[in-house]
FIVEXTOR-898823 format. One record per residue (C-alpha): residue in three letters; x, y, z; chain. Coordinates in steps of 0.2 Angstrom, whole numbers. Example, Ala and Ser with C-alpha at 12.3 -4.5 7.8 and 13.67 -1.06 7.14 Angstrom:
residues 2
ala; 62; -22; 39; A $
ser; 68; -5; 36; A $
//
This chain:
residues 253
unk; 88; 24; -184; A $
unk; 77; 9; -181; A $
unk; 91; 1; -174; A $
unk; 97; 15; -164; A $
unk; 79; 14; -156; A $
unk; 81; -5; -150; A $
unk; 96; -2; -142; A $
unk; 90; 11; -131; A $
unk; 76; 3; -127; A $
unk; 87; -11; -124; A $
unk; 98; -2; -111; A $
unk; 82; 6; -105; A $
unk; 78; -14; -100; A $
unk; 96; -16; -91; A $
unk; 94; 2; -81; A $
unk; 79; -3; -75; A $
unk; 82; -22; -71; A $
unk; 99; -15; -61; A $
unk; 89; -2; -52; A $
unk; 78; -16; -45; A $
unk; 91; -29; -41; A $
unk; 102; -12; -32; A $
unk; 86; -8; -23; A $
unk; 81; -25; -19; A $
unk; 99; -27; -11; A $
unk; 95; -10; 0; A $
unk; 79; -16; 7; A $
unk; 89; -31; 14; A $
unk; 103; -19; 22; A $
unk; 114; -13; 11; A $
unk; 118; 5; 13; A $
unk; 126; 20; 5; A $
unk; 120; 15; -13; A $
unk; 123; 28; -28; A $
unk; 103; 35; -29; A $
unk; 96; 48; -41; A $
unk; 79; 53; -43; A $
unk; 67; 51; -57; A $
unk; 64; 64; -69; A $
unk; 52; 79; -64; A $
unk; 41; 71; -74; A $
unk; 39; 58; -65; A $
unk; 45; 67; -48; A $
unk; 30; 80; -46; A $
unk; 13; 82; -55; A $
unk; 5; 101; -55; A $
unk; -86; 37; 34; A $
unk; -81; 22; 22; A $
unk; -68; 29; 11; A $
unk; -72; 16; 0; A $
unk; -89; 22; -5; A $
unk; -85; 38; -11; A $
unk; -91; 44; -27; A $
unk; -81; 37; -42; A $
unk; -68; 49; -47; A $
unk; -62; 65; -36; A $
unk; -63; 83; -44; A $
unk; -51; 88; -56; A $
unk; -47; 106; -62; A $
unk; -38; 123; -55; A $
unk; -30; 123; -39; A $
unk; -18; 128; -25; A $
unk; -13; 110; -18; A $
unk; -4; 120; -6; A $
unk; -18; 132; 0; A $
unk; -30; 118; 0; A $
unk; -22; 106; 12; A $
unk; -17; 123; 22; A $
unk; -38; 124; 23; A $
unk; -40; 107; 28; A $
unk; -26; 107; 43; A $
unk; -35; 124; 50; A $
unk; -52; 118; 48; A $
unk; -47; 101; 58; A $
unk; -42; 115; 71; A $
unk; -36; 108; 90; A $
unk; -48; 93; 84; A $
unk; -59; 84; 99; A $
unk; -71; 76; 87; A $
unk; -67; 59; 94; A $
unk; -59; 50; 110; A $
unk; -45; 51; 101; A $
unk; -40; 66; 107; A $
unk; -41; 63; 124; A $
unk; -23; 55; 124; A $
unk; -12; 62; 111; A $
unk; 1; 73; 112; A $
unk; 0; 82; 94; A $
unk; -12; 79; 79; A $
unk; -2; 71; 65; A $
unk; -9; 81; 47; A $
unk; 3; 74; 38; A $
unk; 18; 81; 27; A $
unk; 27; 79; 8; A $
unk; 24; 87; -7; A $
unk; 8; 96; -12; A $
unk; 9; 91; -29; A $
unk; 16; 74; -25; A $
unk; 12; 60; -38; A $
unk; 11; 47; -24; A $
unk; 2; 47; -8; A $
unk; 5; 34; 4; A $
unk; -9; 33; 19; A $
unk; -4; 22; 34; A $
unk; -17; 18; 49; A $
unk; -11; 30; 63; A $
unk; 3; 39; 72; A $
unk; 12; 27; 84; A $
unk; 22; 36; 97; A $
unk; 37; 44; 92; A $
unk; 25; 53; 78; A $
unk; 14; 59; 92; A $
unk; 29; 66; 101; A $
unk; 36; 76; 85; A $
unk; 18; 76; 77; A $
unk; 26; 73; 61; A $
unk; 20; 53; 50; A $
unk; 30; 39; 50; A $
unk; 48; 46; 58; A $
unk; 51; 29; 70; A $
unk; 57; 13; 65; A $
unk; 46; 10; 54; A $
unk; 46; 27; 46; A $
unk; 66; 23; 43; A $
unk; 60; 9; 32; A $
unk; 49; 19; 23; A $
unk; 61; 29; 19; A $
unk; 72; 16; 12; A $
unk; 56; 11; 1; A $
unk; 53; 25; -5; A $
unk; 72; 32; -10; A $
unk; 70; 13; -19; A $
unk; 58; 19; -29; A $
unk; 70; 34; -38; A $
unk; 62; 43; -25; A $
unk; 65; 57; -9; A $
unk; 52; 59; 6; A $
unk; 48; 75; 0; A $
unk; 42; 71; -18; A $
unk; 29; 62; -9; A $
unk; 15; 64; 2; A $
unk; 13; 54; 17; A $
unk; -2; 52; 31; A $
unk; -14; 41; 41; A $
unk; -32; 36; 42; A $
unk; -34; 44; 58; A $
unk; -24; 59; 64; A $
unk; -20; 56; 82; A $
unk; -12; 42; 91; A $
unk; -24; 28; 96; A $
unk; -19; 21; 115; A $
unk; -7; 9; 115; A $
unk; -5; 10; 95; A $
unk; -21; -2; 94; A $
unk; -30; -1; 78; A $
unk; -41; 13; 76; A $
unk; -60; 9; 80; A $
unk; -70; 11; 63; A $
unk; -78; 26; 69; A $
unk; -63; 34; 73; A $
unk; -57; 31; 54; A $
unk; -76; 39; 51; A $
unk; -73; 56; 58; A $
unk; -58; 57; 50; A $
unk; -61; 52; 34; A $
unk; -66; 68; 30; A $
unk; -48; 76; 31; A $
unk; -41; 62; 23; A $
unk; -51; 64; 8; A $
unk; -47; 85; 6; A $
unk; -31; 81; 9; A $
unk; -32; 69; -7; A $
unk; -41; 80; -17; A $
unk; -31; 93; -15; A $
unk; -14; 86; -19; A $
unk; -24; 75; -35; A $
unk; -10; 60; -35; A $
unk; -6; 48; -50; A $
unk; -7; 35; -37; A $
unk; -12; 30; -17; A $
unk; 1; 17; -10; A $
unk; -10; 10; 5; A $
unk; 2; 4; 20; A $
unk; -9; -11; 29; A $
unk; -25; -17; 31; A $
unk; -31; -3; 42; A $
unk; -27; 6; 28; A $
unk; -31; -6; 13; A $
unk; -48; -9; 21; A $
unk; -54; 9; 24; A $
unk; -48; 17; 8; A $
unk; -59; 2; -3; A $
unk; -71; -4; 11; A $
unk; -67; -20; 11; A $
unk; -66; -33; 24; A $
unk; -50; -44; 15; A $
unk; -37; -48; 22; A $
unk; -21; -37; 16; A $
unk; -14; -53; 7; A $
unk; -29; -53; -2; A $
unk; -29; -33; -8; A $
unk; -10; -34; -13; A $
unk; -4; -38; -30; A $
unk; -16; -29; -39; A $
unk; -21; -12; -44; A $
unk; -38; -5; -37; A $
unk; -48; 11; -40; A $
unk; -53; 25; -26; A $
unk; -61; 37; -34; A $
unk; -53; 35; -50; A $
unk; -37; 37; -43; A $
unk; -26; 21; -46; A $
unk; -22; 12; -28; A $
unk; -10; 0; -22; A $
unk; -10; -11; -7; A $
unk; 4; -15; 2; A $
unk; 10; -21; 19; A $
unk; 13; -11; 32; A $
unk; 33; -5; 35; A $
unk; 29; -10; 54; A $
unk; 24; -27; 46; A $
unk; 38; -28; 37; A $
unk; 51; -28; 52; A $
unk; 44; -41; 59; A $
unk; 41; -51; 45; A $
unk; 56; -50; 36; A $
unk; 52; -63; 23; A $
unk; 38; -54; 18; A $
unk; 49; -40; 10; A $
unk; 49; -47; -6; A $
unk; 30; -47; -9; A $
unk; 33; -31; -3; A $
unk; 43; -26; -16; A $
unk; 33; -34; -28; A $
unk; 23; -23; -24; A $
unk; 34; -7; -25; A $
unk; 40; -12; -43; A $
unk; 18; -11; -48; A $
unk; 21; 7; -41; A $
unk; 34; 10; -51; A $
unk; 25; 4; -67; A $
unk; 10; 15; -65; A $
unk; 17; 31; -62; A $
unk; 29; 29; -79; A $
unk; 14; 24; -88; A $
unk; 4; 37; -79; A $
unk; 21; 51; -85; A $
unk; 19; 44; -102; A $
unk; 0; 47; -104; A $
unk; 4; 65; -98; A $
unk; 18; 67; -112; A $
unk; 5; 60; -124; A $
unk; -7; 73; -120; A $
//
């Protein structure tokens, strides 16, 4: 029996090595790879953002109901400039009992035409990060510090991530994620208040509200920084870690 154990933990080992290299390869351009998804276990899970209090409320809930809340209370929103040039707000969209939230810094301007998060170029690599990860686009959540497209896809002024922050956190709370994947310093930044430099925040796990949080680049980054990749999948592999030991603290339970 014991020896039965070591193998399979053993071939455990070489699945998951495999899976990485195979992934690794897809980020640099290889396609049509043979993918499956994790198991449901690990598939679904029933201002300054960074100085929240410490840990968000946990207990009874319609994830669904309460991000359907959120949307209608944030209405035909005209709480900042923001507003005066989009063409649709950009709520955001996945899973409302996603285990990973990713947050990005804004709509650019193919998610302002379709007023869906992260469908352009850079949305297409997203994509390919994400099915990296065992994963499909709607086992996740995905959306933005700020919900409407800022001119010219310029960073959003820190008031504007202010008055939205509000949405952003009810949208949070509502799904209760095992982990927030930050995409970029916009994003990096305003979720922990910090002023680093996203090089800084990566490579590490951080905390907001008791909800473990990883830094990343952002995919737009990333496509014009090629090299960068790697750390970025670095990065994605950290992800990877904390949601199996996140899945085996829940078996433990």
């Amino acid at each position: 029996m014991e020896s039965s154990s070591k193998d399979r933990e053993e071939l455990l080992r070489v699945l998951q090595a495999l899976r990485f290299t195979v992934a690794s390869l897809c980020w640099e351009g290889l396609e049509n790879w043979p993918r499956r998804t994790l198991p449901k276990s690990l598939a679904a899970r029933e201002c300054s953002l960074g100085s929240q209090p410490d840990s968000i409320q946990r207990g009874p809930r319609n994830p669904q109901r309460l991000l359907e809340m959120a949307r209608q209370e944030l209405g035909d929103c005209t709480r900042c400039r923001l507003h005066q040039t989009r063409t649709h707000i950009v709520f955001g969209e996945g899973s409302p009992t996603a285990r990973l939230v990713f947050v990005g810094e804004g709509p650019g301007s193919e998610e302002d035409q379709q007023g869906r998060p992260f469908v352009g170029r850079a949305g297409k690599l997203l994509d390919k990060m994400i099915q990296a990860l065992g994963l499909a686009r709607s086992d996740v959540y995905i959306c933005n510090m700020v919900k409407c497209r800022p001119p010219n896809n310029r960073t959003p002024n820190s008031d504007e991530i202010e008055t939205c922050s509000p949405f952003l956190i009810k949208q949070i709370e509502a799904i209760q994620p095992a982990l927030i994947c930050a995409l970029g310093a916009c994003a990096a930044q305003g979720l922990l208040g910090s002023t680093d430099y996203i090089s800084r925040l990566r490579g590490k796990v951080h905390s907001w509200r008791g909800v473990p949080l990883i830094a990343t680049y952002h995919p737009a980054y990333l496509l014009r920084n090629a090299s960068q990749k790697a750390a970025a999948w670095q990065d994605f592999r950290e992800i990877l870690r904390v949601l199996a030991a996140d899945a085996e603290n829940t078996r433990n339970l």
